[in-house]
VOBA-1610 file (N, C-alpha, C; in pm, whole numbers, padded with zeros to 5 digits, always signed):
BEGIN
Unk+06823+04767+09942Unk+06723+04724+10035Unk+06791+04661+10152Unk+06736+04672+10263Unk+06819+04613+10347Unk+06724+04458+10455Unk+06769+04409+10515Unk+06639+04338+10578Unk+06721+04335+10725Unk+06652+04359+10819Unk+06664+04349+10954Unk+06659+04206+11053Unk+06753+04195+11099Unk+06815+04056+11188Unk+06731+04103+11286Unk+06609+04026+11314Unk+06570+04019+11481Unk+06686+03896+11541Unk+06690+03925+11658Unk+06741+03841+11716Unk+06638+03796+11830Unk+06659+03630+11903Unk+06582+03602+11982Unk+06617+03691+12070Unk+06457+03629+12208Unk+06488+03716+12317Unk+06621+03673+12380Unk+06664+03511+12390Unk+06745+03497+12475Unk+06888+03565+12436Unk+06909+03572+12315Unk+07030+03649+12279Unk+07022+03784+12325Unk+06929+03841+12280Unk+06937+04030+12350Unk+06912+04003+12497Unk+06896+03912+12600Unk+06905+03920+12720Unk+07059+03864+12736Unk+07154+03799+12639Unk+07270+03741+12704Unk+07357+03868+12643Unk+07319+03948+12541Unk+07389+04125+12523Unk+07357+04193+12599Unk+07228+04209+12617Unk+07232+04301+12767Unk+07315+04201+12907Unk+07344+04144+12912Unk+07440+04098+13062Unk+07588+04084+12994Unk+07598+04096+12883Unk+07770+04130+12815Unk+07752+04278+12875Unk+07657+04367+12843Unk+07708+04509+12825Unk+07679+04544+13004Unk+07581+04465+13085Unk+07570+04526+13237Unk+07770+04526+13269Unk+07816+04343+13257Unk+07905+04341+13280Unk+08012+04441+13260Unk+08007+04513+13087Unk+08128+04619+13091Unk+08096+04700+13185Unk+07978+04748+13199Unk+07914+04856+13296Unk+08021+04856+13456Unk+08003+04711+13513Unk+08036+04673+13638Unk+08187+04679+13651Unk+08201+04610+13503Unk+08409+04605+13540Unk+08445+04777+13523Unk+08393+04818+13473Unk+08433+04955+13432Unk+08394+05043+13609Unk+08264+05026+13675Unk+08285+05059+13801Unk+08196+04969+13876Unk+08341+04948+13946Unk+08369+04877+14055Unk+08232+04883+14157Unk+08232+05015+14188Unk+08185+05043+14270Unk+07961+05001+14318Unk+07964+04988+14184Unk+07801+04934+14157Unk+07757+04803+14177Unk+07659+04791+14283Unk+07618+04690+14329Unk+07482+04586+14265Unk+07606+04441+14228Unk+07525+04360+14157Unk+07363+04307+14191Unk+07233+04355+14192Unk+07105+04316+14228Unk+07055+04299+14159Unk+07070+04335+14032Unk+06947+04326+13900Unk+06937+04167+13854Unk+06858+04114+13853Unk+06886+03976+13845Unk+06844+03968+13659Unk+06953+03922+13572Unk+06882+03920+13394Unk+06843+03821+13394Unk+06801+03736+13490Unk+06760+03562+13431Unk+06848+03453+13479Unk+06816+03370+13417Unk+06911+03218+13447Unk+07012+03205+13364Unk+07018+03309+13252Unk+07165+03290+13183Unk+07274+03353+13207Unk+07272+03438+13368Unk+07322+03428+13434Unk+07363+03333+13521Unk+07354+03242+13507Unk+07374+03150+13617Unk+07526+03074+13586Unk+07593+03084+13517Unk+07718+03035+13465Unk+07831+03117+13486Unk+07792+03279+13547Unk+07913+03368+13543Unk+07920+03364+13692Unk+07956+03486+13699Unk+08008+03482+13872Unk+07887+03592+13908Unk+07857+03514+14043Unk+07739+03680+14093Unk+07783+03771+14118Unk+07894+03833+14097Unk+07974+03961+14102Unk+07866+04080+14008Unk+07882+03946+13816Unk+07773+03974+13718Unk+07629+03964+13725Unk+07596+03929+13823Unk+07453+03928+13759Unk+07364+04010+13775Unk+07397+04126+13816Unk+07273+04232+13775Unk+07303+04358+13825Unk+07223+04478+13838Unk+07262+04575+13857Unk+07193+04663+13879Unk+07121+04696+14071Unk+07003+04758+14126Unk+06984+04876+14026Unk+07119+04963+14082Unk+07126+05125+14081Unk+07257+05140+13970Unk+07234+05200+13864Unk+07276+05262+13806Unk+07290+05397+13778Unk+07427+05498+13752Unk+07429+05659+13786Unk+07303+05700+13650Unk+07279+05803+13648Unk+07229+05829+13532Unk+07287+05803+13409Unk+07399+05874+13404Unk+07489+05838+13320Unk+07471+05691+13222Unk+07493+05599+13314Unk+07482+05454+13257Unk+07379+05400+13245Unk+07259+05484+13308Unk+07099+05410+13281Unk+07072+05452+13143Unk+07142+05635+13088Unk+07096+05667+12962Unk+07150+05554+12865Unk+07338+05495+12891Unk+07362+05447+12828Unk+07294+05287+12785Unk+07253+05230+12877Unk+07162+05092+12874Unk+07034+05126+12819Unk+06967+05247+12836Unk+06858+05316+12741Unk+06904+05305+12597Unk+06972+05355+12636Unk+07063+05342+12431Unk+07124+05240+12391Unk+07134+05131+12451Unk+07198+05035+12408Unk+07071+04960+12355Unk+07099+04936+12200Unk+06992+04829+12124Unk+07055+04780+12013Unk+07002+04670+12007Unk+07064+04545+11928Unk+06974+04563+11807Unk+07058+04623+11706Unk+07009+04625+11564Unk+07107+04579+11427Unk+07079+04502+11418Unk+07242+04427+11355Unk+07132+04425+11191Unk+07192+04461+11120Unk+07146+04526+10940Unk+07210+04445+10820Unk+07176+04387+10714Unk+07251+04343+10643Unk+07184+04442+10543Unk+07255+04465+10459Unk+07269+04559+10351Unk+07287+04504+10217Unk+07184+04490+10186Unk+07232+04402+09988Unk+07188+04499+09914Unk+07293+04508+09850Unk+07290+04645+09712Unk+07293+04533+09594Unk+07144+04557+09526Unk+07108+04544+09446Unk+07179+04574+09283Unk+07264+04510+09260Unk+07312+04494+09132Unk+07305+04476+09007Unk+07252+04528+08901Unk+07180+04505+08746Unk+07337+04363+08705Unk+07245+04237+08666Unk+07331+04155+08598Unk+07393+04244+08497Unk+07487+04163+08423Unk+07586+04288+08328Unk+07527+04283+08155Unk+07423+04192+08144Unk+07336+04206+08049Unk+07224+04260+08056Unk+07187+04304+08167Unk+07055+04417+08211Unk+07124+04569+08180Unk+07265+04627+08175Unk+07299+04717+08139Unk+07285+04757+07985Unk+07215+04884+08006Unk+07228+04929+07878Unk+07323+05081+07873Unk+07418+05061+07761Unk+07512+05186+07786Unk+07457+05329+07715Unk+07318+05362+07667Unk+07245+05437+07646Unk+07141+05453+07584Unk+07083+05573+07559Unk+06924+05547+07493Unk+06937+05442+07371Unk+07056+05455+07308Unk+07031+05382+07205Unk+07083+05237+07150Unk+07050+05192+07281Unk+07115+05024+07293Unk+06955+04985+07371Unk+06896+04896+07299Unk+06761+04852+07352Unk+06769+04715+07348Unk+06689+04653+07437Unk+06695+04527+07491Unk+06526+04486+07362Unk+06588+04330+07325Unk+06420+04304+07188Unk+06405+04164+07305Unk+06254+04138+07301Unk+06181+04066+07385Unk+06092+03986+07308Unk+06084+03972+07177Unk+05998+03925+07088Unk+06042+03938+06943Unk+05960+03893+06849Unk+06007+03880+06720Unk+05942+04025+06673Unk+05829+04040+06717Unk+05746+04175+06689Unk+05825+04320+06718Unk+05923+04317+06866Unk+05971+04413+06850Unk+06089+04421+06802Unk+06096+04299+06743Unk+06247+04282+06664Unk+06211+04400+06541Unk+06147+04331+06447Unk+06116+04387+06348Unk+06019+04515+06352Unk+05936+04605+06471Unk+05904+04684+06502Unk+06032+04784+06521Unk+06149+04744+06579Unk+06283+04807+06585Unk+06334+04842+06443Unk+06356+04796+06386Unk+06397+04761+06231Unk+06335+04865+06183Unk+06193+04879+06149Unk+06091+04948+06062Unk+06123+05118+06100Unk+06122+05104+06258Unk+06090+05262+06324Unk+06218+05322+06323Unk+06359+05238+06286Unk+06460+05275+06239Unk+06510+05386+06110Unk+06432+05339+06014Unk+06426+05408+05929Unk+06573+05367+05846Unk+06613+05465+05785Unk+06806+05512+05740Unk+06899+05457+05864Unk+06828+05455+05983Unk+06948+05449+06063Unk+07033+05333+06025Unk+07177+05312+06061Unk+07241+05174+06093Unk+07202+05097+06237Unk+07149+04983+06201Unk+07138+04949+06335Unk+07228+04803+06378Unk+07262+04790+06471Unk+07346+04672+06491Unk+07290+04563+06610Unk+07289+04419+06588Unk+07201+04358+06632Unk+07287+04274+06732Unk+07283+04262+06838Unk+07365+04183+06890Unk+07300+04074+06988Unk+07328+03916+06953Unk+07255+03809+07003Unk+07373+03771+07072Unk+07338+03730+07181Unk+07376+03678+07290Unk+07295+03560+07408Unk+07429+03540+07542Unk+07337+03434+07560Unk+07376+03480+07730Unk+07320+03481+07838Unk+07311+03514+07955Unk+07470+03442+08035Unk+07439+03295+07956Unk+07560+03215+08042Unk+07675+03202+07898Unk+07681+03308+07816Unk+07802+03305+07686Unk+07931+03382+07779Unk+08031+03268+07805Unk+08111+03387+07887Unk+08220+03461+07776Unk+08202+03418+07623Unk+08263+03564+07521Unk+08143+03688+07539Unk+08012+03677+07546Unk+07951+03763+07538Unk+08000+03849+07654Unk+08044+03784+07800Unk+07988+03904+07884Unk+08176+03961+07879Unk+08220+03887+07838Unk+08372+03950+07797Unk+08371+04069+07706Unk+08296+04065+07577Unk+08269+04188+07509Unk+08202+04291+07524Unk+08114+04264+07612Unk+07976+04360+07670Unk+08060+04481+07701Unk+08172+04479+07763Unk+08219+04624+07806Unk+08283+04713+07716Unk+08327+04630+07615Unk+08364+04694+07464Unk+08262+04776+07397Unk+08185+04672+07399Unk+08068+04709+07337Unk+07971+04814+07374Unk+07976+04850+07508Unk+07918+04946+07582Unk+07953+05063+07544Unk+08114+05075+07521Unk+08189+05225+07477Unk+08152+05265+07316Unk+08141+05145+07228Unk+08116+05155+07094Unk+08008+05212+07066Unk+07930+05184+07198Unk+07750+05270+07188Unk+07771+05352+07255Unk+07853+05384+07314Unk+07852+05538+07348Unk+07906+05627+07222Unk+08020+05555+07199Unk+08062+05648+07069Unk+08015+05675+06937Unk+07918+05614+06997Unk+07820+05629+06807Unk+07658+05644+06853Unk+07638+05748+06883Unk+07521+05745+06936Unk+07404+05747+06826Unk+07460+05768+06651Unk+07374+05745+06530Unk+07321+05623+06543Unk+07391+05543+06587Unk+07395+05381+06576Unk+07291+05352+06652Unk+07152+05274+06610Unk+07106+05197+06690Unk+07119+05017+06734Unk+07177+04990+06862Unk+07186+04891+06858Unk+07114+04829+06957Unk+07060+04680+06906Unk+06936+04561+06992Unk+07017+04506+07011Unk+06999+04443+07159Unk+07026+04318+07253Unk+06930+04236+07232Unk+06968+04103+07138Unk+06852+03973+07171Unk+06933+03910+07262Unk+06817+03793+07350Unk+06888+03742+07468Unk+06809+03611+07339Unk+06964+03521+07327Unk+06924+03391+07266Unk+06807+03333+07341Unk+06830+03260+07433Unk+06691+03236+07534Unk+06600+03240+07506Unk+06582+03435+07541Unk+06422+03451+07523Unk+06370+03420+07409Unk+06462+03439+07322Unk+06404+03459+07143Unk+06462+03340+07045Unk+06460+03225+07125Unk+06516+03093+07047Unk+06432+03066+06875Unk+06305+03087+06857Unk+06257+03061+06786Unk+06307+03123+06654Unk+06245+03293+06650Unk+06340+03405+06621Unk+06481+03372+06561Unk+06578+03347+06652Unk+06752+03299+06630Unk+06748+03202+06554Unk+06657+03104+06567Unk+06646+02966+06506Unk+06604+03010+06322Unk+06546+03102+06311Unk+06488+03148+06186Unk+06639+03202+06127Unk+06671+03314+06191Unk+06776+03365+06148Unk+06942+03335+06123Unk+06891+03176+06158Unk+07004+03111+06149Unk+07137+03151+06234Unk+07113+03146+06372Unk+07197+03228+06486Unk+07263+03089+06537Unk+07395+03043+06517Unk+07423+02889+06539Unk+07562+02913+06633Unk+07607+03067+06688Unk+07711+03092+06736Unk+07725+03269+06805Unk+07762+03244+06936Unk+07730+03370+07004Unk+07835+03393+07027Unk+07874+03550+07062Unk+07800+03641+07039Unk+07797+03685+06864Unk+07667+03708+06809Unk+07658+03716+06719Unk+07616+03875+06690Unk+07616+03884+06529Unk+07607+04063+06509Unk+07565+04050+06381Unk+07442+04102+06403Unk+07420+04164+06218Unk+07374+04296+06223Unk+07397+04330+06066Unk+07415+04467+06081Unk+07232+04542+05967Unk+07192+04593+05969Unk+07040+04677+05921Unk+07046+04802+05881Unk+07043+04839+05727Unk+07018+04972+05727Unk+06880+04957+05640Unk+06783+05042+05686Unk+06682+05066+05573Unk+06616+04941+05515Unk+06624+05019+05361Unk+06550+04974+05268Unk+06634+04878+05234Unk+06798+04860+05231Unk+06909+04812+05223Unk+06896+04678+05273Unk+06777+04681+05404Unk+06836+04548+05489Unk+06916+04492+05556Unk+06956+04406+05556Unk+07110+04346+05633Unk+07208+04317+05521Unk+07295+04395+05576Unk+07416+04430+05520Unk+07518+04330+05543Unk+07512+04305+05671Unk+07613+04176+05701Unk+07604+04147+05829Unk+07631+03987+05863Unk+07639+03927+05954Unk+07790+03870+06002Unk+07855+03854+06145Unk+07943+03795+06183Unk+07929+03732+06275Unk+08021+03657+06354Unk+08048+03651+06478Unk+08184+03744+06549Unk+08174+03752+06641Unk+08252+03809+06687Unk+08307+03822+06844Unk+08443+03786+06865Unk+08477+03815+07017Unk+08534+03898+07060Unk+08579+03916+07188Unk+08649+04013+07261Unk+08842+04035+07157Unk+08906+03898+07153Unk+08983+03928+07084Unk+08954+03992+06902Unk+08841+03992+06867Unk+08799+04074+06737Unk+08742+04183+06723Unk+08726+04259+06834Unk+08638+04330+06825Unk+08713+04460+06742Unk+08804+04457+06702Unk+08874+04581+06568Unk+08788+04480+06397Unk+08734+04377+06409Unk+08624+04314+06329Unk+08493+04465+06321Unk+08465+04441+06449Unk+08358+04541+06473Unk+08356+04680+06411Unk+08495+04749+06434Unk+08467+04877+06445Unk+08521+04890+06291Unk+08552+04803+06219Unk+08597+04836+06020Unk+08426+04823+05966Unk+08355+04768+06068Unk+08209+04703+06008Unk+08149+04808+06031Unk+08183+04869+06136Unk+08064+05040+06125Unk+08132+05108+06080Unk+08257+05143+06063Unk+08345+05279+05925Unk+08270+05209+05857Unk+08277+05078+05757Unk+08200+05048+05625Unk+08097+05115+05618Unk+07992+05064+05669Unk+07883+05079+05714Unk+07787+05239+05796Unk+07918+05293+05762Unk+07872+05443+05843Unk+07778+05523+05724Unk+07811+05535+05619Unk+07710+05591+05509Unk+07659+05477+05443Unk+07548+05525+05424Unk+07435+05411+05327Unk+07472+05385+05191Unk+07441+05271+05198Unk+07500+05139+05066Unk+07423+05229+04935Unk+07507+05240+04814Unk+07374+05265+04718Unk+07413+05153+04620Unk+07482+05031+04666Unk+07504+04878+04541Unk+07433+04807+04630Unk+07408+04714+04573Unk+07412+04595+04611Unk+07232+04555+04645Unk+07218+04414+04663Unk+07107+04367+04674Unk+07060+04381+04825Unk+06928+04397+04786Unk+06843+04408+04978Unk+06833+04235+05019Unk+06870+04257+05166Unk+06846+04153+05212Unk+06715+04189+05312Unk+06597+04223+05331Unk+06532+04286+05415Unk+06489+04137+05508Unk+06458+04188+05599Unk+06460+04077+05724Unk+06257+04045+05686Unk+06206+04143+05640Unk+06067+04156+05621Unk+06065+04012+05556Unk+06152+03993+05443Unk+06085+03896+05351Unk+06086+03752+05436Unk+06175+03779+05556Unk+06159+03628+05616Unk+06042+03561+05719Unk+06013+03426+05687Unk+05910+03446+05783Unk+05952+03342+05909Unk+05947+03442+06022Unk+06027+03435+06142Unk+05987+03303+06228Unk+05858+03282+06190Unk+05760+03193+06289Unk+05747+02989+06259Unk+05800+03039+06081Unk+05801+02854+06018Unk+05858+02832+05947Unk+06015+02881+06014Unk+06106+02790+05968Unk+06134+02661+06001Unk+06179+02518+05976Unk+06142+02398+06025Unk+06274+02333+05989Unk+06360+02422+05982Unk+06502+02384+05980Unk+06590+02318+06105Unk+06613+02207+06114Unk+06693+02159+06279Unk+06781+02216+06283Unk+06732+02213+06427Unk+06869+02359+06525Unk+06944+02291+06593Unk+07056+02296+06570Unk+07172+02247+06631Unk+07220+02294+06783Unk+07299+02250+06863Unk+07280+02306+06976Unk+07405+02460+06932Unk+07420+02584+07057Unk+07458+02705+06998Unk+07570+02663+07064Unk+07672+02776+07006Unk+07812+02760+07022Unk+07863+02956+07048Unk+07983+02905+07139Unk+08036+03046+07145Unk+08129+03120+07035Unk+08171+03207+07027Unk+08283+03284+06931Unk+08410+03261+07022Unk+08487+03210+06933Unk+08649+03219+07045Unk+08724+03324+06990
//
């Protein structure tokens, strides 16, 4: 988007008597009458104006306009990126567990974070390629923030955090994890690449997200 600099009048009248002037030094020969005002009154009357101009230089003072542009390119913060269909941003507890359900078999990987976590936005670019390379994988972005209540249930006491969802299976496992761990990450989806047939369900269903009344400590990063 861009937004457009008006400038006052008195400025585009003191550019137009910058540009008569190149006009005049450039030829000599053109006689100063055009009077631009009183902000002329500080140069020499050699400058101050200019009856008759050739054609030539009337087209060019025709064409001369003061349009000065600033240009702001609009930038997605680096947690508004998603590195493909199958990295989704959760906005609620509903589509937390709406995610979960419509999952099915899939593995899905959960990743909580925090806008101002500066391990999170250190891993984000790791993490971007890992969802490209596994496009089976579904993985959620919670933004701690939005979904404090939520995190607070799930006992989220350190960012960037990761748990992992298959199925009927549930959550399989939880870590933390940083930029220096992220070979943590990628032994957790080989594990995790075919479905569990041991072990006990942890299903996120059985928890109830809304009254837990456990004190929340303030959150902490992964080093």
């Amino acid at each position: 988007m861009a937004d457009v600099i008006r400038l006052s009048a008195a400025a585009f009248r003191c550019s137009s008597l910058l540009f008569a002037s190149t006009l005049n030094s450039g030829q000599p020969g053109l006689s100063p009458k055009f009077n631009l005002g009183s902000e002329s009154s500080n140069l020499s009357s050699s400058f101050a104006g200019v009856s008759r101009l050739p054609l030539t230089s009337r087209k060019q003072l025709q064409s001369f306009k003061v349009h000065a542009t600033i240009t702001e390119i609009s930038q997605p913060q680096w947690w508004e990126i998603n590195a493909g269909p199958n990295m989704i941003d959760i906005h609620s507890t509903e589509e937390f567990l709406s995610a979960l359900n419509d999952a099915g078999d899939r593995l899905v990987i959960v990743e909580f974070y925090g806008t101002w976590c500066a391990s999170c936005k250190a891993l984000f670019p790791k993490l971007c390629k890992i969802v490209r390379d596994h496009p089976e994988i579904l993985f959620l972005k919670v933004d701690f923030d939005e979904n404090k209540a939520m995190c607070k249930s799930l006992n989220i006491r350190v960012l960037p955090y990761f748990h992992f969802y298959r199925g009927a299976h549930g959550q399989l496992e939880s870590f933390s994890c940083s930029l220096a761990k992220i070979q943590k990450m990628r032994d957790a989806i080989e594990m995790h690449s075919q479905p569990c047939k041991v072990g006990p369900s942890k299903r996120v269903g059985g928890l109830n997200l809304e009254s837990v009344s456990a004190p929340f400590k303030n959150i902490g990063e992964s080093n």
